[in-house]
N, C-alpha and C positions, 0 to 999 in steps of 0.2 A: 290786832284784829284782821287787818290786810293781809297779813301774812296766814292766816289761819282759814281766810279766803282763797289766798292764792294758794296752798296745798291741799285744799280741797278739790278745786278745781280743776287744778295738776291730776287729782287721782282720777276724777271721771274723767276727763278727756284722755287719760292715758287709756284706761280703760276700755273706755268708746272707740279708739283708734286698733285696740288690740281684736278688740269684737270684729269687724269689719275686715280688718287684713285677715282674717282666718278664712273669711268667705269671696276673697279675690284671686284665686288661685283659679279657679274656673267663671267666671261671671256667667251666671245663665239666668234665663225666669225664676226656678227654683231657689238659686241664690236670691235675687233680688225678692221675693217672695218672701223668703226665709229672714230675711233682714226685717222685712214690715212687719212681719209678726214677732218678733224679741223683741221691736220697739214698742209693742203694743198698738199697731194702726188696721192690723186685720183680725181677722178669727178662720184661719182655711179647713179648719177640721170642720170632716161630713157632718158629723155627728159635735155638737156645738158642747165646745170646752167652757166649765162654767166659769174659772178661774180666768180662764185667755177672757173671754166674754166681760170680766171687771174689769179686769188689766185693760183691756179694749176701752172700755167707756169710760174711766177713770181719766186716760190720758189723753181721751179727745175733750173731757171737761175742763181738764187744767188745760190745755192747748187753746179752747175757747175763751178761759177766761183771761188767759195770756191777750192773746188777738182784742179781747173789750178795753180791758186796760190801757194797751197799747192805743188802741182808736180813741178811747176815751181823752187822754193825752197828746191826741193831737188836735183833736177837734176844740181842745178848751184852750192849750196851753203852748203849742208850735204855733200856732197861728200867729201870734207875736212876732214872730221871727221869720221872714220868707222859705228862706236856704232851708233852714230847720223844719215847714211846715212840706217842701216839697220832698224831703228827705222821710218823713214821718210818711205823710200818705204812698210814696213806693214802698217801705216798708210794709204800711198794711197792704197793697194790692199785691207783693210776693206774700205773704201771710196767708192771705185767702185764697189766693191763686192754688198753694202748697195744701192747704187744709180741702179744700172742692178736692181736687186732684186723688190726696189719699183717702177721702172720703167716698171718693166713686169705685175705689176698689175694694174697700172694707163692701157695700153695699152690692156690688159683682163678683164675689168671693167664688159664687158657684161657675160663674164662666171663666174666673181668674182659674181655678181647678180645672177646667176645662183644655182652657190650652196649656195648663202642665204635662196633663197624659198626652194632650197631642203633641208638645214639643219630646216626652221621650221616648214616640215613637219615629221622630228624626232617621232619615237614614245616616249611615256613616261607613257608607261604602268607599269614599276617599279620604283617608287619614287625613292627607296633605292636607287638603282644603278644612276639615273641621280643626286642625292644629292654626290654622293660619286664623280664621272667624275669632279662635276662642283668644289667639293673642291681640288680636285686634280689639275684640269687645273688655278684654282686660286692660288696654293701653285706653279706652275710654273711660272707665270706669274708673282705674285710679287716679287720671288725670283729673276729672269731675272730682272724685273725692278728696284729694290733695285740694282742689281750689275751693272748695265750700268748707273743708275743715280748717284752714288758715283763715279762712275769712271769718268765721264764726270764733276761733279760738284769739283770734286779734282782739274781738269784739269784750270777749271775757275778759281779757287779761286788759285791755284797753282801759278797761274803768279802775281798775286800782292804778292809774300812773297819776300823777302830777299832772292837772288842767292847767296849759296857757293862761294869761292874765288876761286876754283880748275873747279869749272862748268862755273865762268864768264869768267876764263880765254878759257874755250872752247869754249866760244860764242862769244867772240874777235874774235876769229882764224877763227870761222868758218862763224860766218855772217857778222862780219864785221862790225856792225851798229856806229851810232855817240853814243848813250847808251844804251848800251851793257846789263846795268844791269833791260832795259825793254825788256820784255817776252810777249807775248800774247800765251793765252792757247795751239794751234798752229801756226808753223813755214808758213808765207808764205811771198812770195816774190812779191811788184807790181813796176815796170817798172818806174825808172828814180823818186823815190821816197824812202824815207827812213821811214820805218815801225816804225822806233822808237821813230821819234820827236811829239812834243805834235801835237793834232785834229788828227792826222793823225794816231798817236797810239791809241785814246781815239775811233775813230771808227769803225777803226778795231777792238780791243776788245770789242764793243758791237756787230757790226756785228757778229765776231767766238762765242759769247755766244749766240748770238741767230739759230746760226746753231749747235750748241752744242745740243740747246732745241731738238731742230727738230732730232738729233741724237740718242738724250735720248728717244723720242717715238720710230723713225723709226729702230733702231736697236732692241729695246726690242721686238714689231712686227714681226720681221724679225726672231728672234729666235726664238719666241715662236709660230709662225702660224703653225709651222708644228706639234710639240706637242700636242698643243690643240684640231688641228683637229683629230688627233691619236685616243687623251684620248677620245675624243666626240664619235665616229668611234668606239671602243672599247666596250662603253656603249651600240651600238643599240647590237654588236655582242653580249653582255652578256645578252641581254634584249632576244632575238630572243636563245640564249640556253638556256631560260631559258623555251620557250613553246617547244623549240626541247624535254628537257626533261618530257613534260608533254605527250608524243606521247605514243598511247597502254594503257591510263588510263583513268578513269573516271574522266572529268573535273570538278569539285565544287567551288562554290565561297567561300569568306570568314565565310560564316555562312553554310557550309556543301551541299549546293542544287546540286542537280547536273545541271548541265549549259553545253550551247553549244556557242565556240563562231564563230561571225559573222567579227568581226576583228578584232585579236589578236595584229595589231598595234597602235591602238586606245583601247585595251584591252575593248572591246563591247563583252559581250554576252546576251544571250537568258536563262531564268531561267526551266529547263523542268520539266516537271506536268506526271511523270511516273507513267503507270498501273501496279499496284502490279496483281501478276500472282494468281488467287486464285487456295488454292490447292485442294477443291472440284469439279473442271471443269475437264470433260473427259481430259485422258493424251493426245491426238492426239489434243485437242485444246493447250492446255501445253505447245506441242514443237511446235507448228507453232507460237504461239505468242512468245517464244524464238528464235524460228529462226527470224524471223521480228525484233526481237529488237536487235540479233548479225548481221542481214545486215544493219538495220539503222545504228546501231555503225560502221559499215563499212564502210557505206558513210560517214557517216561522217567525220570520218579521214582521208579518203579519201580530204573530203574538207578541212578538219585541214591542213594537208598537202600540199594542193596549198595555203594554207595562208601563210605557212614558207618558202615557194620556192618565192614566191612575194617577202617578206620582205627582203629574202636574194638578189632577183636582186634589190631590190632598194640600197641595201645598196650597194652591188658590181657597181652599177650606179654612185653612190657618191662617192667612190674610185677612180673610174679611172678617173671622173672630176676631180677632186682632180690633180692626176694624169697628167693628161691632163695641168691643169693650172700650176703647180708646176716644171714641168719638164726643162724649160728652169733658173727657179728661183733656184732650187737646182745643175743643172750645176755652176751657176755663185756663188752657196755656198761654194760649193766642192773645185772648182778652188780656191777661196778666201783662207779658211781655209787651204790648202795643202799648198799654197804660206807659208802664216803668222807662219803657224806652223815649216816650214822647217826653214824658217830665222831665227825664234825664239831659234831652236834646236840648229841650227848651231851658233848663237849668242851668245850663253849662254855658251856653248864651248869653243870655241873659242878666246871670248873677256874677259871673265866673272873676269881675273885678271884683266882688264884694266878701268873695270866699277868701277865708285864710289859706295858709297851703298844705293846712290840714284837711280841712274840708273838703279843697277843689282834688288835692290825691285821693280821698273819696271818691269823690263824686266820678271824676275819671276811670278810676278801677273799676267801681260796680257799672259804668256805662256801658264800660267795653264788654264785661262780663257778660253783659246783659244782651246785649249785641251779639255774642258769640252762641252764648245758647238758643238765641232765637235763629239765627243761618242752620245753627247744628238741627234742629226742629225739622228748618223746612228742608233742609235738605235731606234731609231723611226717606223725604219722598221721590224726590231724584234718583236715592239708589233704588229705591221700591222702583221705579220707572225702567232703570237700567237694565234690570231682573232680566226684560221680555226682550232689550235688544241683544244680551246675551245669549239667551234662545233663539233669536232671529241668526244670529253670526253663526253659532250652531248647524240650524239648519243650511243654512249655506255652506257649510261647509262639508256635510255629510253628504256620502256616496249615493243620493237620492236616485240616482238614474238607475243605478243595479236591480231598483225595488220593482214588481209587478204593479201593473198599474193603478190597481185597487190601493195598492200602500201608498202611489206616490198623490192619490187624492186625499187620503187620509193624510198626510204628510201638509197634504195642500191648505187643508182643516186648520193645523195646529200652527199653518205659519200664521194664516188669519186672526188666529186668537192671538197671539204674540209681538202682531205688527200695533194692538193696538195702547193706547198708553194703561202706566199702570202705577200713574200716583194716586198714594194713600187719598182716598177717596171717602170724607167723612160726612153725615148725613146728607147720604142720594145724591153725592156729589155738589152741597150746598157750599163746601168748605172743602177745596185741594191746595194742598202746601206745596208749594215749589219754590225755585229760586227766583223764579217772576213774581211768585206775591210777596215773596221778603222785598223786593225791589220795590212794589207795590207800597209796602209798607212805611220804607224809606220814604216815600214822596208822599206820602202821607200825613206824616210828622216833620215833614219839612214844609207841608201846604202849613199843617198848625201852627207853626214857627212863625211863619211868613204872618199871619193872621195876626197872632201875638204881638209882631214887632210895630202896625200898622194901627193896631188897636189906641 
């Protein structure tokens, strides 16, 4: 029967790994969109799919009834056992944490839509830099999905091995079962039934592998949306410094012409056919055709300049949608992470002689994990932050003095906007991630600690 377990298993997780590698080749919103909806977590079509629309509720009701079960079982039945009951409630707080999270985008489908059309109207006037974003946000992506898929597929394959004598005897004491020495990847508990006897083990164990799968996308997701979008967000900023730095100069194309452009986010210009000033023409003709071609160049940068000021509000547009959409999803991260990290802290502490070394290489692995994607979080906002000192370098470094002085007020405008900070700023500035409140955090759960150890 184990073995008819483990080739089942084999097949979805093969499966579910092949699904996903097909959509890493580009990591974008789209993709990771596109991912939520084959797992059944959203519905993005305008006009509402009635099938997707099942599929959709179907698999948030077995996801929910996973999540009862799972609480149920600790609340009756870890409790017995420390290690195990603090093991059990970080489980459910990443549980609920991951369920809020894709539940707020199933329920913002239309603004999730929203910033898909905004993201593909992106400029991509510099190869370079969108080649370089998209290797980046793919080097997060698979790294994230490499470390939740190992994690999640240990956890499967983990229950059909042979339990320790010193671990069975803890799961006598604490659950109780008629065989003790059957496991399913998680602990849950169903009402006036015994998890362990045959059918009734054999289906549970495919059900929890199959919501395992559905864990292994939706947590990867759930990590990496906010990164990606960062890294993407990052790109227009260095796309759009990089004509900030072309301000007060002669614009040429790749083969030297001098050009003017008509949209610098679509990188369109006009190629210009200039009158060489001949130097046998009376001088008073001389300086008036030099005066005419230092006011054209005026206007023009003049209109250079509202090209930059556009591209900057659309990108600041797509920020605060961002913004907008992410705000209640990053509450219910923060909460999650702060929860998982403190028990973890205090866990590790506390118990850490009492763990076998099974348990404690648990408990260390998901620590550090855990640790990791919350720095990855808040730092996210740091590059959000970076965005405007890149535009600030920019302007410093552009030929700002060449400009008429009407442009270099204007000019004056955009450094103002730029000098000011510009982390991810979530209800009204109620909640800003930085690498100060990860810090914050830290001392936080170490005040708790300290509490603990005094208690």
């Amino acid at each position: 029967m184990n073995f008819t377990l483990l080739s089942s298993s084999l097949k979805v997780t093969e499966l579910t790994f092949n699904l996903v590698s097909r959509l890493v080749r580009m990591v974008s919103l789209k993709n990771l969109c596109t991912m939520l909806e084959k797992s059944g977590a959203i519905n993005l079509h305008t006009r509402k799919n009635r099938q997707q629309s099942i599929y959709v509720v179907v698999t948030y009701v077995m996801f929910i009834l996973y999540i009862c079960g799972h609480f149920f079982s600790t609340v009756t039945r870890s409790i017995r056992y420390e290690p195990e009951f603090v093991q059990m409630i970080a489980d459910d707080a990443l549980y609920l944490m991951i369920l809020l999270s894709i539940n707020n985008y199933r329920a913002e489908y239309r603004l999730l839509g929203k910033l898909l059309y905004m993201e593909s109207s992106f400029s991509k006037a510099c190869h370079g830099i969108i080649k370089k974003c998209e290797r980046e946000a793919n080097l997060i992506f698979k790294f994230s999905l490499g470390a939740v898929f190992c994690a999640n597929v240990e956890k499967i394959f983990k229950a059909l091995l042979p339990i320790p004598s010193a671990e069975l005897e803890i799961r006598r004491y604490v659950y109780r079962t008629e065989n003790a020495h059957r496991r399913h990847p998680s602990n849950v508990r169903i009402l006036f039934m015994d998890e362990s006897k045959s059918y009734t083990y054999e289906i549970i164990y495919l059900f929890q592998s199959w919501i395992f799968v559905l864990l292994i996308v939706w947590i990867t997701v759930v990590i990496t949306f906010i990164p990606v979008l960062v890294v993407h967000m990052r790109g227009q900023y260095k796309i759009l410094a990089k004509y900030i730095e072309k301000i007060g100069e002669v614009h040429r194309d790749p083969l030297g012409n001098a050009i003017m452009y008509t949209n610098i986010e679509t990188d369109e210009y006009v190629v210009l056919k200039l009158k060489k000033i001949d130097g046998k023409t009376d001088r008073r003709i001389q300086m008036r055709e030099m005066r005419e071609k230092r006011e054209l160049q005026n206007e023009y940068q003049r209109r250079y300049l509202i090209q930059i000021f556009k591209f900057h509000k659309r990108i600041l547009m797509y920020q605060d949608q961002c913004v907008k959409l992410l705000s209640p999803i990053v509450l219910s991260l923060v909460m999650g992470h702060t929860i998982i990290f403190t028990l973890g802290l205090c866990q590790l502490v506390l118990s850490r002689t009492e763990l076998s070394p099974q348990r404690l290489f648990t408990f260390i692995s998901e620590f550090v994990a855990e640790a990791f994607a919350y720095f990855i979080l808040c730092n996210c906002s740091e590059i959000a932050n970076d965005c405007n000192l890149i535009l600030c370098k920019a302007i410093n470094t552009c030929s700002w003095t060449n400009c008429s002085s009407q442009t270099r007020r204007d000019i004056s405008i955009l450094l103002r906007r730029v000098q000011q900070p510009n982390h991810l700023r979530f209800y009204s500035g109620a909640l800003i991630l930085s690498r100060a409140y990860f810090l914050k955090v830290l001392k936080v759960a170490y005040t708790f600690l300290n509490f603990v150890l005094n208690v």
